[in-house]
N, C-alpha and C positions, 0 to 999 in steps of 0.2 A: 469577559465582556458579555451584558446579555442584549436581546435585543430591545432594549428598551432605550439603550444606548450604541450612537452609531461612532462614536469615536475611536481611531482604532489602537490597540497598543501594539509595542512594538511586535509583539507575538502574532497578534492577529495580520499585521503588517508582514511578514515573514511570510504564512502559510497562501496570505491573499497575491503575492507577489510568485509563488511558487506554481499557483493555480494558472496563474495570469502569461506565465512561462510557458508549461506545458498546453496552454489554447492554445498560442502563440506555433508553440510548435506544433500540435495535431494540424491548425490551420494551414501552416507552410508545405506538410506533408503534405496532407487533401489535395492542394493547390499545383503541387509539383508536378503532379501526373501530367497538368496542360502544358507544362513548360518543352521548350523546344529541348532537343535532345543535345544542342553545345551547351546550355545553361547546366542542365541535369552531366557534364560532363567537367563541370567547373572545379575549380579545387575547393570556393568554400561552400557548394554543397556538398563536397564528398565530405568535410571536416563534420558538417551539420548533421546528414545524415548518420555518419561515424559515432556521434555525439549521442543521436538517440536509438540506437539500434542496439540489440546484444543475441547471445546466441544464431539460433538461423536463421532469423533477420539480417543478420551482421554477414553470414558468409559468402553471400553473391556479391558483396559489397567491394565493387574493384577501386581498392586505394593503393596511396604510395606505400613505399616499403616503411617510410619515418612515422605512419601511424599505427601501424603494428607495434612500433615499440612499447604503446601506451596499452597493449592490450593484457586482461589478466583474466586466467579460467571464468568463466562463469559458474563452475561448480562450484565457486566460493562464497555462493549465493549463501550458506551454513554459515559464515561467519558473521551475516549481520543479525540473523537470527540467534546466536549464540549468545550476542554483544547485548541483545534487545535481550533475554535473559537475565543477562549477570547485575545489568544495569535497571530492568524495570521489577524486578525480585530485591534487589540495594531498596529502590525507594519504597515498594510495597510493606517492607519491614520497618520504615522507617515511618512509614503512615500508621500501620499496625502500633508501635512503638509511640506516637503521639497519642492514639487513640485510647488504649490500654495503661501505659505506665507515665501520660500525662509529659512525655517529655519532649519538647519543642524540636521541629525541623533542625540541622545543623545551621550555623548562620550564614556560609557559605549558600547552604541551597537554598535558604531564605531571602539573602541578596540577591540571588538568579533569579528566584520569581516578581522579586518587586522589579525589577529591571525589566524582565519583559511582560509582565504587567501593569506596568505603571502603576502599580497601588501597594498601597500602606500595608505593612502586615500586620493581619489581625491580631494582639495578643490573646494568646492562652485558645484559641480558637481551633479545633483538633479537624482533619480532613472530613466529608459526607460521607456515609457510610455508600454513598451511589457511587464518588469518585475511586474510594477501594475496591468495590465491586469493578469498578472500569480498567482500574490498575489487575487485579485477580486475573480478567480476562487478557488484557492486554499479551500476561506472562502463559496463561494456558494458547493462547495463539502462537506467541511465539515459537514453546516447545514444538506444539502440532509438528508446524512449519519447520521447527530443525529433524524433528525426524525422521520427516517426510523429505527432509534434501538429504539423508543422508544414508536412511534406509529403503526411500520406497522410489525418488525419481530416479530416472537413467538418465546422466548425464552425458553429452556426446564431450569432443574437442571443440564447442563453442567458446567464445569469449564474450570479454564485456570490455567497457572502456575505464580506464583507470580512475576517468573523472566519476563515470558514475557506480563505481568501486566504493571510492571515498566518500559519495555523497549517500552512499547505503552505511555505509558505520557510523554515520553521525547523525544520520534518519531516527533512528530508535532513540539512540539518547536525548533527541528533541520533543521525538513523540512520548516520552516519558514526562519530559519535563509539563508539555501543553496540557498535559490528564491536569497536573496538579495545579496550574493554570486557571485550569477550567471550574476548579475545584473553588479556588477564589473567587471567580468572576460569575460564576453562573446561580443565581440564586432565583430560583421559581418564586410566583406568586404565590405567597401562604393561602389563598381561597381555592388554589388550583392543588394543591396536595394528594387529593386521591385521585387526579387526573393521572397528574405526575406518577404516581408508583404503578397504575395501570400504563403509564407509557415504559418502566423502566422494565415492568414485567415481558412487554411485547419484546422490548428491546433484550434480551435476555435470549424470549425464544426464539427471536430474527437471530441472534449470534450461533444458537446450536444448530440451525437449520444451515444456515450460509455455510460454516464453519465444515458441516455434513456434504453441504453440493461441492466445497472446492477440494475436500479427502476423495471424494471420489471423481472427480474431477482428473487428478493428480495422479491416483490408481489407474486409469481407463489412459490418460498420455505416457505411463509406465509401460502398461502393459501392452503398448503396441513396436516395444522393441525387449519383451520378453517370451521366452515358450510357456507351452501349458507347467513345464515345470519348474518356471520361477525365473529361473535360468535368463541371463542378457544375450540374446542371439542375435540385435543386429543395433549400429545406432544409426542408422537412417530414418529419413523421417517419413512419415504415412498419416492419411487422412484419418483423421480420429473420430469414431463411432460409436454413439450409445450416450445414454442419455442426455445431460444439455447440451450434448455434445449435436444433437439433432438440431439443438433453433441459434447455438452461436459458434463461433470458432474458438471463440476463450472463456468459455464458461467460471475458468477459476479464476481470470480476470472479474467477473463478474461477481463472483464469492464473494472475491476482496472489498469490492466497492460495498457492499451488504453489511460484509462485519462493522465494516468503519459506517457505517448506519445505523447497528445496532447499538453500537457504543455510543451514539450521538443519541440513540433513547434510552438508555442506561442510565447517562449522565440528566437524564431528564428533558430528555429535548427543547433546553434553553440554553447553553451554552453556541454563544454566538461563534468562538475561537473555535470551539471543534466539527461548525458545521461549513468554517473553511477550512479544514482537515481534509472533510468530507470531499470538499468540492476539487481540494489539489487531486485527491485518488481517482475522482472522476474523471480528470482531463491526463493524468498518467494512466492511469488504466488503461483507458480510450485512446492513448495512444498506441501501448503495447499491444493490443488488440488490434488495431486496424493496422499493426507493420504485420500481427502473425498473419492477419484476416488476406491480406494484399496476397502476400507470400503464399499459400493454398490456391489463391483462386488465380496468379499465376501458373503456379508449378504440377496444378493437374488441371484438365479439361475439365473432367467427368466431377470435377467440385461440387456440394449442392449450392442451387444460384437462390435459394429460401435462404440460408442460415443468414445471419447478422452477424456482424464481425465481435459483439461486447456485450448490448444489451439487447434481450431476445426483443422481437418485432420493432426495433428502434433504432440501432445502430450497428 
């Protein structure tokens, strides 16, 4: 869909409903703080809470014993990036493969896009060379991100919740599908063209910069439960120091939101579908941030009362 059109497809419908969720809930959290203390004692805000919380957010969280059952590592955080991999390198070859050797999408995934774009498929019409480039990055983020869970974070005994387990492995295969999507639905005005590829150029250098604050990001929450010799000596948690680390609490929350910004100028900053992409990672982001941001400025006094829970001077 571009903006020249506000009708929505079922896709943009999906991502704007997800958005629309997670306000929903940053809102009720916000809100909850006023609530008397039987409410905040209740069973269905322990479920709600339960719902959006993972790791150390999750472990002060006094529930019954029947919701532990639902709970699975969060070090398994690897397997949706693993999934985002096998699945978004599948379609990159197979855009490669249209582009190249002229040979049509399978009809299967051809039927997926008309369905959740409500439009016709173009024949013989091969992917933008912008939306490859969106798909290329997509898979180099991913990898980043599995190596980084699997060789660089410390992982404590945190969990996560089964539901949002499930709704992490089928994250990537959607955000796969929306690139190509977007691919269909977003076509710039031809007088705007050298706008456009100066926006995809920015959008390019926004993704290795973002991409750069949240690897170190990641390093600097590592290495505050490692020695100088690499070595894991402790998994408790501590106030994390040094760079973005000075104006937010979650600076790699912040990363995130960036990347999926720079891909939204990649794709040429007319795709209406991925800039509510954008807007779902704003309001999940914002929330994982203001449950870590809470959590700190609880659990130690001497917290700085300057940082911003997400977005530096903003939020």
């Amino acid at each position: 869909m571009t903006w020249s059109s506000l009708s929505l497809s079922p896709i943009d419908t999906c991502w704007l409903f997800l958005a629309l969720c997670f306000l929903v809930a940053f809102s009720v959290h916000k809100a909850s703080a006023r609530l008397p203390k039987e409410y905040r004692k209740s069973g269905l805000f322990t479920v709600f809470q339960d719902l959006i919380r993972y790791g150390k957010t999750k472990q002060k969280l006094h529930r019954a014993q029947w919701l532990r059952v639902f709970d699975v590592p969060k070090r398994w955080f690897w397997h949706f990036y693993a999934i985002s991999i096998c699945w978004n390198i599948f379609l990159l070859l197979l855009s490669f493969n249209f582009i190249y050797q002229l040979q049509s999408y399978p009809s299967w995934l051809t039927g997926m896009l008309e369905i959740l774009t409500g439009v016709p498929s173009p024949f013989g019409q091969a992917p933008q060379l912008s939306t490859v480039l969106v798909q290329l990055l997509l898979c180099v983020h991913s990898l980043r991100r599995l190596l980084e869970c699997l060789f660089v974070s410390v992982f404590s005994d945190g969990a996560m919740h089964l539901v949002q387990y499930l709704f992490g492995l089928g994250y990537y295969i959607v955000l796969g599908l929306t690139v190509l999507c977007s691919d269909r639905t977003a076509k710039g005005p031809g007088t705007l063209l050298s706008r456009s590829d100066w926006i995809r150029a920015a959008g390019f250098v926004l993704f290795i910069a973002a991409s750069l604050l949240q690897h170190q990001s990641i390093v600097l929450l590592a290495g505050l439960r490692k020695g100088k010799s690499g070595r894991v000596e402790t998994l408790a948690h501590r106030v994390p120091e040094g760079g973005w680390f000075e104006l937010v609490s979650c600076p790699h929350y912040f990363a995130e939101l960036l990347i999926y910004v720079s891909l939204g100028f990649a794709l040429g900053g007319f795709s209406f579908t991925w800039w509510l992409v954008v807007l779902y990672v704003l309001f999940n982001q914002a929330l994982a941030g203001q449950l870590c941001h809470d959590l700190y400025v609880s659990k130690y006094e001497s917290y700085p009362k300057h940082r911003r829970a997400f977005i530096p001077f903003v939020l």
